[in-house]
VOPAVEX-963483 format. One record per residue (C-alpha): residue in one letter; x, y, z. Coordinates in steps of 0.05 Angstrom, whole numbers, plus 5000, padded with zeros to 4 digits. Example, Ala and Ser with C-alpha at 12.3 -4.5 7.8 and 13.67 -1.06 7.14 Angstrom:
! VOPAVEX-963483
a524649105156
s527349795143
END
This chain:
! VOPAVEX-963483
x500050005000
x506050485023
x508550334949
x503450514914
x502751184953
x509251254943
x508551194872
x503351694863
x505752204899
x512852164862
x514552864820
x519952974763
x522753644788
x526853804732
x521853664678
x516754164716
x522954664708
x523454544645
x516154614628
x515855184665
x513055894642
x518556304676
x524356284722
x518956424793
x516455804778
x523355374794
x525355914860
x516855594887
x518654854859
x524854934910
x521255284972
x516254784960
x520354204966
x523554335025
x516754545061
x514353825081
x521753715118
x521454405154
x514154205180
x516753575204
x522953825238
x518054315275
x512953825299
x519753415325
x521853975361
x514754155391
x514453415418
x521853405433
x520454055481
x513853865499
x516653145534
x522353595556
x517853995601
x513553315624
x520352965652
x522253545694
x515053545735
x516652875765
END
């Protein structure tokens, strides 16, 4: 099942460059890939601080 997500969801960056109107559209194709790894290095931190705070009550 993973696979077949995985499969879907794949993207061929350089050929939407390539295909692409003007030179904005490659700066958002960047930002845009690295937005899903900054989102989960922020919900790691929020837990990481967040169990932080919980082991110094005890």
């Amino acid at each position: 099942m993973m696979a077949l997500i995985s499969f879907l969801q794949e993207v061929n960056i350089e050929e939407k460059v390539k295909n692409a109107p003007n030179n904005e559209y490659g700066i958002g194709i960047f930002i845009g890939s690295f937005v899903p790894f900054l989102v989960l290095v922020i919900i790691a931190y929020v837990i990481y601080r967040y169990n932080k705070n919980n082991s110094n009550i005890e």
